[in-house]
C-alpha positions as CSV (number, residue, x, y, z in Angstrom):
1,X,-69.9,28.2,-19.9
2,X,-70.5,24.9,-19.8
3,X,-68.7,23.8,-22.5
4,X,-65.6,25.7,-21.1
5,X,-65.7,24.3,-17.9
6,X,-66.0,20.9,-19.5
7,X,-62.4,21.6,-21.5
8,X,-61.3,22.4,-18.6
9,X,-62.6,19.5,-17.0
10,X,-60.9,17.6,-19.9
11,X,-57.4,19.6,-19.3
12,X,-57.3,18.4,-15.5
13,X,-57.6,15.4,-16.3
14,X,-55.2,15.0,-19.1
15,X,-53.1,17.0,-16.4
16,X,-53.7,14.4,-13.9
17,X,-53.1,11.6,-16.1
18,X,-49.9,13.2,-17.2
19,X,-48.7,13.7,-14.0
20,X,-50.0,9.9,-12.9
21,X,-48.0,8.8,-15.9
22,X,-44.9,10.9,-14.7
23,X,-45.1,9.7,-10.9
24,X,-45.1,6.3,-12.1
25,X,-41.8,6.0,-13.5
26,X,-40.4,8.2,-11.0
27,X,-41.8,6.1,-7.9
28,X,-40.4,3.2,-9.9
29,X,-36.8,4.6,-10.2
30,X,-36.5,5.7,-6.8
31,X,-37.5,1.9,-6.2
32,X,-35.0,0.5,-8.1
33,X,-32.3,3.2,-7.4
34,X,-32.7,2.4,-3.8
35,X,-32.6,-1.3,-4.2
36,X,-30.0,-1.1,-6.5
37,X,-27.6,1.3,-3.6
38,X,-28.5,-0.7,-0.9
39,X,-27.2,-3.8,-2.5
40,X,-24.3,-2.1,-4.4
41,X,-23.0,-0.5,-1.6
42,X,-24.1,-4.0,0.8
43,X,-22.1,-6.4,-1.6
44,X,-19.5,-3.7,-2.2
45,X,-19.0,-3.3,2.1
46,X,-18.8,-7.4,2.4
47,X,-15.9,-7.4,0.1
48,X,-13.8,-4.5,1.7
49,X,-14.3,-6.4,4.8
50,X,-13.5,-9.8,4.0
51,X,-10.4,-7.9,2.2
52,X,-9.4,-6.3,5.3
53,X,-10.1,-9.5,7.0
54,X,-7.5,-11.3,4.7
55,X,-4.7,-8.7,4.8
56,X,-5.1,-8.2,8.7
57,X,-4.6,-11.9,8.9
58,X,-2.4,-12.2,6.7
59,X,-0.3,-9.2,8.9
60,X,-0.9,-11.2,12.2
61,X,0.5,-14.1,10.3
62,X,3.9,-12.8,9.9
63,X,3.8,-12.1,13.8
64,X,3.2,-15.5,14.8
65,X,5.9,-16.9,12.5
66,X,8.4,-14.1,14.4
67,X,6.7,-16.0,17.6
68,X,7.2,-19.5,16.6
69,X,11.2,-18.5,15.1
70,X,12.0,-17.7,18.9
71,X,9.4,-19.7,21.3
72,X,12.5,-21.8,21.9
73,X,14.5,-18.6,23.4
74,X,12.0,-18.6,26.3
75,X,13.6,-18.9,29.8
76,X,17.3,-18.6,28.4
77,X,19.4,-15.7,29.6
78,X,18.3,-12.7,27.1
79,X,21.8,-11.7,26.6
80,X,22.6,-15.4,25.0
81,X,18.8,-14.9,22.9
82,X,18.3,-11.2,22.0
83,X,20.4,-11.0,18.9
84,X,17.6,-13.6,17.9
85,X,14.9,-11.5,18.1
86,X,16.6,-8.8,16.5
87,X,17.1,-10.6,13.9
88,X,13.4,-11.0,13.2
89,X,12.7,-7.6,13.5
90,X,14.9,-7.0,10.9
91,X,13.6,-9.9,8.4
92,X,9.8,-10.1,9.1
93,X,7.5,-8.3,7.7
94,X,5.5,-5.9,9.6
95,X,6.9,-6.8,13.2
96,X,8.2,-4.1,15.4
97,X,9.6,-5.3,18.4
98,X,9.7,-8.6,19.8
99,X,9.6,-9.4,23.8
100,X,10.1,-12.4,26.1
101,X,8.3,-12.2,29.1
102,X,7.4,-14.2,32.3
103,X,4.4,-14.0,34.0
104,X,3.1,-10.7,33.4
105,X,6.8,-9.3,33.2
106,X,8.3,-8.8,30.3
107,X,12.0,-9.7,30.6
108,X,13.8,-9.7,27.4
109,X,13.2,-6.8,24.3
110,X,14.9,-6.8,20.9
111,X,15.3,-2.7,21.9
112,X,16.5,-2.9,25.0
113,X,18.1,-6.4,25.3
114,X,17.7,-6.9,29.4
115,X,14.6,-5.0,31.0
116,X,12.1,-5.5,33.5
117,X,8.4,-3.9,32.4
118,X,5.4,-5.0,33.7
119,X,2.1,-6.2,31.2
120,X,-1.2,-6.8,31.6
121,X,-2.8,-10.2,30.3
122,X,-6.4,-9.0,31.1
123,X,-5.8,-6.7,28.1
124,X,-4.8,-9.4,25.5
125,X,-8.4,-10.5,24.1
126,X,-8.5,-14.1,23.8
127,X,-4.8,-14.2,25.5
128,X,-3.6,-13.1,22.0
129,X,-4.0,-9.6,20.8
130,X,-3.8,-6.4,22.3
131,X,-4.6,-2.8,20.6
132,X,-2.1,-0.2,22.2
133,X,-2.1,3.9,21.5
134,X,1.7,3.6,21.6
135,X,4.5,2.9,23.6
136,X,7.3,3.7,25.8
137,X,9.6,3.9,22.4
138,X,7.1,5.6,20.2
139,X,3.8,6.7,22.6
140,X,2.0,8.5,19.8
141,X,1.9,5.7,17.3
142,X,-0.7,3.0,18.1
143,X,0.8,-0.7,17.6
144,X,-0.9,-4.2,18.1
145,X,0.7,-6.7,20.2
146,X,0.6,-10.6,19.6
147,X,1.4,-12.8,22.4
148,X,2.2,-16.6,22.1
149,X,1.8,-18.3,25.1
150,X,5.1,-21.2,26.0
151,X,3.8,-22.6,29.0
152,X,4.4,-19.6,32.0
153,X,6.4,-17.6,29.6
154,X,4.9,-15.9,26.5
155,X,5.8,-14.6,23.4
156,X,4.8,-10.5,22.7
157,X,5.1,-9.7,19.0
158,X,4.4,-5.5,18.2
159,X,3.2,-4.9,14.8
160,X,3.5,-1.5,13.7
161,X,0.2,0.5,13.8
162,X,0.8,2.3,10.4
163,X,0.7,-0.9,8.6
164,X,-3.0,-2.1,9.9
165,X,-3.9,1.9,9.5
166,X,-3.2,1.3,5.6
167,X,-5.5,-1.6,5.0
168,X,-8.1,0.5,6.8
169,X,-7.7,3.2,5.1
170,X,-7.0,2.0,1.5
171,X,-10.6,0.0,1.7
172,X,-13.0,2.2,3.9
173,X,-14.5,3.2,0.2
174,X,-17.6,4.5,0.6
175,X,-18.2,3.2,4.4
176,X,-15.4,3.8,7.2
177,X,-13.5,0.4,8.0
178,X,-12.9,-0.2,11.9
179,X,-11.0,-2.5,13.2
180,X,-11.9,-3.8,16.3
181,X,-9.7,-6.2,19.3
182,X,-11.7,-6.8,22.7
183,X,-12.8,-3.5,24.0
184,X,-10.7,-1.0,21.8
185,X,-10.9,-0.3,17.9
186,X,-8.7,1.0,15.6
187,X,-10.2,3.5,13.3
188,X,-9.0,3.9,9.2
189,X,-7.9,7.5,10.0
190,X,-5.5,5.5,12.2
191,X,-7.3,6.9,15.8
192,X,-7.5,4.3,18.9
193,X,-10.4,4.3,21.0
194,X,-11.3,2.8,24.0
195,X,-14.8,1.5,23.1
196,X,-16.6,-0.8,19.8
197,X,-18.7,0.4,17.6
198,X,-22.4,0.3,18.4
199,X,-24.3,-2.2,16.5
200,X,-26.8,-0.3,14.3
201,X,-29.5,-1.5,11.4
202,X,-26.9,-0.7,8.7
203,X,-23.5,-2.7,10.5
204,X,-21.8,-5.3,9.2
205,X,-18.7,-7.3,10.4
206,X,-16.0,-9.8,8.8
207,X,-15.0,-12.2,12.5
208,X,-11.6,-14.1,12.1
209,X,-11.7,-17.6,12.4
210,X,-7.7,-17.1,12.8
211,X,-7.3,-14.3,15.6
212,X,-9.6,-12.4,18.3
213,X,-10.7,-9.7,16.2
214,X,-13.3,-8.4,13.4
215,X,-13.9,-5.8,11.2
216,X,-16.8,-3.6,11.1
217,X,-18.7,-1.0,8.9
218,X,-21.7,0.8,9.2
219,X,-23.6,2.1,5.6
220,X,-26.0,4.9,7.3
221,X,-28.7,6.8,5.5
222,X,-26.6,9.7,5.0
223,X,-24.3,7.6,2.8
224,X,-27.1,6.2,1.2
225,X,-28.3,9.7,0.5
226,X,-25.0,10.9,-1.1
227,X,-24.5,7.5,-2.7
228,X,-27.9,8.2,-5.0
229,X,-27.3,12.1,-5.4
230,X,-23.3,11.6,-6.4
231,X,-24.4,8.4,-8.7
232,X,-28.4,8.4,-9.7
233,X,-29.6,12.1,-9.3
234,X,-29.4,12.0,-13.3
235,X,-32.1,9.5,-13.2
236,X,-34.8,11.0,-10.4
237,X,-35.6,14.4,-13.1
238,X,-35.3,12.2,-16.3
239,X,-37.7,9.0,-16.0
240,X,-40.6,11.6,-15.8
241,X,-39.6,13.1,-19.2
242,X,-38.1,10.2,-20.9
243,X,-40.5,7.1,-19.8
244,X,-39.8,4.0,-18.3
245,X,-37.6,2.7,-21.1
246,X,-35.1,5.8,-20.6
247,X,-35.7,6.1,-17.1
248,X,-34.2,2.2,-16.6
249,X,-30.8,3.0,-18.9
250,X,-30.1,5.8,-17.4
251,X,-30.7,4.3,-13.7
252,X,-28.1,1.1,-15.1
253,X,-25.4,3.3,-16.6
254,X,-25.6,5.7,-13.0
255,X,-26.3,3.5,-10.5
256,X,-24.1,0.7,-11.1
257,X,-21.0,-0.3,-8.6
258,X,-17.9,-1.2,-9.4
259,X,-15.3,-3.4,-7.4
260,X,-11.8,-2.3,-6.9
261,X,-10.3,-4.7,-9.3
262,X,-12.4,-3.4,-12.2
263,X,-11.9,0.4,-11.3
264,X,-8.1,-0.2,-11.3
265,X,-8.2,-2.2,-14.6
266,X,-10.7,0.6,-15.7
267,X,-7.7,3.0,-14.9
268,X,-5.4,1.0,-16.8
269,X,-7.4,1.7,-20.1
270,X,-7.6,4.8,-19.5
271,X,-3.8,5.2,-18.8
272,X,-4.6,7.2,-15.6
273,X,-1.2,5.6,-14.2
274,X,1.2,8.4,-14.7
275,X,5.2,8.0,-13.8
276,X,6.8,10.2,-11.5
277,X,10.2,10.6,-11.1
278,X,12.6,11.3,-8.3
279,X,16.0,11.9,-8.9
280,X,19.4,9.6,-7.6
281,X,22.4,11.8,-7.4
282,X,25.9,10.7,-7.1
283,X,27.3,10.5,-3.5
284,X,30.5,12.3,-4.2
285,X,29.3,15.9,-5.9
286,X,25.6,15.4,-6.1
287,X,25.1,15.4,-9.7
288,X,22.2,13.9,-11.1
289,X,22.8,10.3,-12.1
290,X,19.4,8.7,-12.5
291,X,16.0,8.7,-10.8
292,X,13.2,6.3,-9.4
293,X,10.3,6.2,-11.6
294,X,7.4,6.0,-9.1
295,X,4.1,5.6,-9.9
296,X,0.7,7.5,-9.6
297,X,-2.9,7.6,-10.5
298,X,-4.5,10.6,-12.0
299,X,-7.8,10.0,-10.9
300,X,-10.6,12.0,-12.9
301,X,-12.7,12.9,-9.5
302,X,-10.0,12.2,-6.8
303,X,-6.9,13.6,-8.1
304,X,-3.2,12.2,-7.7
305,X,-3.9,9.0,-5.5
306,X,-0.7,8.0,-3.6
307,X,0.5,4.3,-4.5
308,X,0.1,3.1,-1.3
309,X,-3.8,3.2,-1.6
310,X,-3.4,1.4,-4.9
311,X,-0.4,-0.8,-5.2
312,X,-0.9,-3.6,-2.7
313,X,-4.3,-4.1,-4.2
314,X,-3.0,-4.1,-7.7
315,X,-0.4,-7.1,-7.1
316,X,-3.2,-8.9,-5.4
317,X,-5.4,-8.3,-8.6
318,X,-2.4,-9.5,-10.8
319,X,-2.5,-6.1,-12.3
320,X,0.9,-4.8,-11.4
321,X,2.3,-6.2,-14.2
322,X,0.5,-4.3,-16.9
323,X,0.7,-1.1,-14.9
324,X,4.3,-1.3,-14.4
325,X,4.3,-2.1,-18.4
326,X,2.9,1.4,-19.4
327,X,4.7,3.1,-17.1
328,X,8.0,1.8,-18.9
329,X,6.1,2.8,-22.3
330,X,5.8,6.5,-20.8
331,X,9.3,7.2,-19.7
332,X,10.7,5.5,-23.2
333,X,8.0,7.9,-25.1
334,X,9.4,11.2,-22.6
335,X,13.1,9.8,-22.8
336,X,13.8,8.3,-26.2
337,X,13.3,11.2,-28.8
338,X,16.1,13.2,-26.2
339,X,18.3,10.8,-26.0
340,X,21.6,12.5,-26.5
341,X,20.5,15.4,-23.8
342,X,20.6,12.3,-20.8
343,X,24.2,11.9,-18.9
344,X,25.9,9.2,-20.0
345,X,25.4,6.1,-18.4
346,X,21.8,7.6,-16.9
347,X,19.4,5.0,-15.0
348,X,16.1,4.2,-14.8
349,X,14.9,2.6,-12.1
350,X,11.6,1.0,-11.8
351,X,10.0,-1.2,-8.8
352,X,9.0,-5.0,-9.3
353,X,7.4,-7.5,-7.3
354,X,6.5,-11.0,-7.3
355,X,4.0,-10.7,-9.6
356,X,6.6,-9.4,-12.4
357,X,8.3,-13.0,-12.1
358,X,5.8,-15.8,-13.0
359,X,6.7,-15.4,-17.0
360,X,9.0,-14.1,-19.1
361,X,7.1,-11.1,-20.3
362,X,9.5,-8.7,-18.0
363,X,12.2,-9.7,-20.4
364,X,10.8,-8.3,-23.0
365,X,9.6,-5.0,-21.3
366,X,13.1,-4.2,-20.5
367,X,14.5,-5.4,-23.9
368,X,12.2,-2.8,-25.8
369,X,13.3,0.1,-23.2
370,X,17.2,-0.3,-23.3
371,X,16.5,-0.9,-27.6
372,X,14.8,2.6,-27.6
373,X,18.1,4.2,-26.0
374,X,20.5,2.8,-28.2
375,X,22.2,6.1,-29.4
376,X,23.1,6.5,-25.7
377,X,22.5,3.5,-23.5
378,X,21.1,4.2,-20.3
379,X,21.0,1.7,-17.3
380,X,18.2,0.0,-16.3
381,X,17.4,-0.5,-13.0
382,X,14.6,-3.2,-11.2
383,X,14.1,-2.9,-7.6
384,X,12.6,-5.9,-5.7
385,X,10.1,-4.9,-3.1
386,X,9.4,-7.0,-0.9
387,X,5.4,-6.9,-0.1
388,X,5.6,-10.5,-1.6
389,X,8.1,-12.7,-1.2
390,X,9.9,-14.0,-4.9
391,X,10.2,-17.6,-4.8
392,X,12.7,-19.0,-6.5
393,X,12.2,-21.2,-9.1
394,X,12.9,-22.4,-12.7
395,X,11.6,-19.6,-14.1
396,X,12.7,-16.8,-11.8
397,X,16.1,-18.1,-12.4
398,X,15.7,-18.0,-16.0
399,X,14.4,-14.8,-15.9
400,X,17.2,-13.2,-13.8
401,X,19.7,-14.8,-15.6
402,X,18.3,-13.5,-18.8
403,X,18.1,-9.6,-17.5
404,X,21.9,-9.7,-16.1
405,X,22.7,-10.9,-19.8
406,X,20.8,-8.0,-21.4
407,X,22.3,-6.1,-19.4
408,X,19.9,-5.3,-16.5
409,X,20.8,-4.4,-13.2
410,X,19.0,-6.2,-10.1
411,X,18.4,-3.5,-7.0
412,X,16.7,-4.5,-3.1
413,X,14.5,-1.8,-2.3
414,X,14.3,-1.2,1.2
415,X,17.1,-3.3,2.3
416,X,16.6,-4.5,6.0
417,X,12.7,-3.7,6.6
418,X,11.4,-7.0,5.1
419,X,11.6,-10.6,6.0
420,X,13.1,-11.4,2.1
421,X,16.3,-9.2,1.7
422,X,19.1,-11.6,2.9
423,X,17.2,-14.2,1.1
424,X,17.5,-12.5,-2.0
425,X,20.7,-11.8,-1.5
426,X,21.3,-15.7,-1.4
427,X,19.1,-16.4,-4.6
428,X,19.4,-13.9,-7.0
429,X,22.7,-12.1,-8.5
430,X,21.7,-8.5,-6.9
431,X,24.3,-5.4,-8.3
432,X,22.6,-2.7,-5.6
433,X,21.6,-1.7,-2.1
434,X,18.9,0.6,-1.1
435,X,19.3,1.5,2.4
436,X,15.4,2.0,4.0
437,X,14.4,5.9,4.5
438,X,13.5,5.1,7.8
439,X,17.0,4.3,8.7
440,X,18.6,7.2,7.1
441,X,15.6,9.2,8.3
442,X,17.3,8.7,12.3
443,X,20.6,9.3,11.3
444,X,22.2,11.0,13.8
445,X,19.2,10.8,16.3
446,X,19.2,7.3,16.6
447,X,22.2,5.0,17.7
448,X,20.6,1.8,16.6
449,X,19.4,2.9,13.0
450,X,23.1,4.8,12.8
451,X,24.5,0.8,13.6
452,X,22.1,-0.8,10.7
453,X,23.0,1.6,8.4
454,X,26.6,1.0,8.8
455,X,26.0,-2.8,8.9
456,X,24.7,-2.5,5.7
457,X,27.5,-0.6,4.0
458,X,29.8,-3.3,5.3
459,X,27.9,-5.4,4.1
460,X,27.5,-3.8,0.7
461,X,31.4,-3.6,0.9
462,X,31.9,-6.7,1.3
463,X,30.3,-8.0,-1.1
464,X,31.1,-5.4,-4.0
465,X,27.7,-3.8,-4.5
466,X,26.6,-0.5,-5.1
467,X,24.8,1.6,-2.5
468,X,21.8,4.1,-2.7
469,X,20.9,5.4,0.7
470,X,16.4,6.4,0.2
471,X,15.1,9.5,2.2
472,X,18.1,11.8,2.5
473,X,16.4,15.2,3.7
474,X,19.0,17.2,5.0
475,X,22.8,18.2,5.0
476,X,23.5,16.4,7.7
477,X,22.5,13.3,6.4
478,X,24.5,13.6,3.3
479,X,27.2,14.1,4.9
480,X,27.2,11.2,7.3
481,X,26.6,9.1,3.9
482,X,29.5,11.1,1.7
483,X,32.0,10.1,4.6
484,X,31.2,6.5,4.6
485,X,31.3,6.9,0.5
486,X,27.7,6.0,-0.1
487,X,27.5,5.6,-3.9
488,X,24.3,7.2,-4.7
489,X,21.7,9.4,-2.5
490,X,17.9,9.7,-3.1
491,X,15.7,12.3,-1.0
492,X,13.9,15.6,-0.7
493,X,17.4,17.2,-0.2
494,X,17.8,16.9,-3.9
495,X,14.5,16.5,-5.6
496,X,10.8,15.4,-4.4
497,X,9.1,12.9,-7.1
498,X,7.8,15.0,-9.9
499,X,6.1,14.8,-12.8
500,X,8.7,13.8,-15.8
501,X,8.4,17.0,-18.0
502,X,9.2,18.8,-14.9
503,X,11.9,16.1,-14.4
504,X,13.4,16.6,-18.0
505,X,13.2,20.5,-17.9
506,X,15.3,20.2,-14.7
507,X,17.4,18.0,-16.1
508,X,18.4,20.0,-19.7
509,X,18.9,22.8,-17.2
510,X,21.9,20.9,-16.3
């Protein structure tokens, strides 16, 4: 007896030293796991913010240059000024509307030329910005109005809503982004409320030096708590088993953070950027003619991610260019070995930016895709968006001049929704038009977009280059385009984007 109770003395003991030995590690894991999350996700929140911080500013900036174009149109007659402001609608980025008014009445509109509307300046923070639900024009989609003070008269800039909503909702990884102006916030799914975030333990908060406003996040404990089961739960049942050693690998390869930048250039060696096409038909008998390669990303846990989560991010990392580079590699590799089954004279289209111009590398991008279509040459299309402005310079002139000689054709995307299109009709040698979905979107609805749409044929017209009118969803459309002898249509009438095996299936189907 004695000598078994003193074995099984000796077993709880080796028990209790077994499990000492087993708590140790573990209580040391969940230490460093938790350290680890809480500055991860801490440094990870900061940069969102001071992210959001930038591009909000950056937004707000484009409003005060509409303000300063036209501060000298203040207490002029607004039938001798309001072709002014329209014209800064139509060539700023971002802005909306922009309003003259006196006092607290607003006077002059770039909708509604003439008109008398009242305006509170107790609800500008600062004097400057106010957050608004919506308006008389559109009530259900929330805007932000800047105002510019000329001595009694001011200046009232609207920024569209859905722009600010993006950068809210492209960075609220993790932790919800609000944005918040006086008394009202903004949150990323876009909502308005009439009250700020409460300021808890786990809040932080980018202020502008530039504008009345800040951005705000909170990281609570239930974030925290998903944060360690989605990203360390591996390492909670394995440093008892595996020791101290083990338990600190496995904690570093599950616990680390990544920044945007290095997930998307993770993506880009992974090739998780797929193509997807949408096809152009012609104008006359809606056959297929070509197609918009757009692009996507296949992410392993997320699924298709839409680019405009991705894509301003990626031309602010400098990673556009490589990303737009595979996605020429794909279509060639889908395209090439079928050749003879494309119509003749078939075009690609693909969208560029600013990024695209500082070297010469886009030259030889476009030279290996038309050499790889040789048997049948296809046309190759680059569209210039216009989320950065090109500047012209020794290069970009080069470069241009070097794609019209190889035979590239130069495309505006968008045409009349950016601050850059009659610039870049100026600077660059363009061969097409695309006419903005949102004005084909209001065709026959809308007098004003009708007028702009028409403008811009004429305008096309005049200066001999080809049209492709974006967004056409319906018969009505189409025909409104086909009578004005649109040369190409693009829309959900005749195909939504699609994956480019679909794509070439429907396409040998004739």
């Amino acid at each position: 007896m004695p000598f078994r109770r003193l074995r099984l003395r000796q077993f709880y003991t080796r028990l209790g030293a077994a499990l000492l030995a087993g708590l140790l590690p573990l209580l040391l894991g969940v230490l460093i796991v938790s350290w680890q999350t809480f500055a991860g996700m801490k440094q990870d929140a900061e940069e969102r913010l001071l992210h959001a911080r930038e591009m909000l500013e950056r937004t707000l900036d484009h409003a005060h240059q509409a303000a300063a174009m036209v501060q000298g149109s203040v207490g002029r007659p607004c039938e001798e000024v309001v072709q002014g402001l329209r014209d800064q609608v139509a060539t700023v980025p971002d802005v909306r509307t922009v309003n003259l008014a006196k006092g607290e009445v607003i006077y002059c509109s770039s909708l509604y030329g003439p008109y008398q509307g009242p305006f509170k300046l107790a609800d500008y923070a600062n004097g400057q910005l106010d957050l608004m639900r919506g308006n008389p024009v559109t009530p259900g989609r929330p805007l932000v109005v800047y105002r510019q003070p000329v001595g009694e008269y001011s200046v009232l800039v609207g920024i569209d809503g859905y722009y600010l909503h993006n950068i809210l909702d492209m960075l609220s990884r993790n932790s919800p982004l609000t944005l918040v102006i006086g008394a009202q916030s903004m949150l990323a799914d876009g909502q308005i409320h009439d009250e700020v975030p409460p300021v808890a333990l786990g809040s932080l908060e980018q202020i502008s030096g530039k504008y009345p406003f800040r951005v705000v996040t909170e990281l609570s404990h239930d974030e925290y708590g998903s944060h360690i089961w989605n990203y360390s739960r591996a390492s909670l049942i394995i440093y008892p088993l595996l020791g101290l050693l083990a338990g600190c690998l496995v904690y570093w390869l599950a616990g680390r953070s990544t920044s945007p930048s290095q997930e998307l250039r993770r993506a880009l060696d992974q090739r998780e950027f797929i193509p997807y096409l949408q096809p152009v038909v012609t104008g006359d008998d809606a056959h297929w003619s070509g197609c918009e390669v757009l692009m996507r990303w296949q992410h392993p846990r997320q699924g298709l991610i839409s680019p405009d989560r991705f894509i301003p991010l990626a031309e602010d990392s400098g990673l556009i260019v490589p990303m737009t580079r595979l996605l020429m590699e794909q279509v060639r590799e889908q395209f090439a070995g079928r050749v003879h089954s494309l119509p003749r004279g078939f075009h690609f289209g693909f969208n560029i930016s600013a990024s695209h111009c500082k070297d010469m590398s886009l030259l030889e991008d476009c030279r290996d895709f038309i050499n790889a279509f040789r048997e049948n040459p296809i046309k190759l299309v680059l569209e210039l968006t216009e989320r950065e402005l090109i500047v012209a310079d020794e290069t970009t002139d080069r470069l241009f001049a070097e794609l019209h000689q190889l035979g590239v054709f130069i495309a505006i995307d968008d045409f009349g929704t950016g601050h850059s299109s009659l610039t870049y009709l100026q600077q660059f040698q363009v061969d097409f038009l695309k006419i903005d979905q949102s004005f084909v979107g209001m065709i026959g609805s809308d007098a004003l977009s009708s007028h702009i749409v028409e403008n811009v044929i004429d305008l096309a017209t005049r200066l001999g280059l080809l049209l492709v009118a974006e967004g056409v969803e319906n018969e009505v459309q189409a025909a409104y385009l086909r009578a004005r002898q649109v040369n190409f249509l693009q829309g959900y009438l005749y195909g939504r984007p699609m994956p480019m095996k679909e794509f070439a299936g429907l396409l040998a189907q004739g």
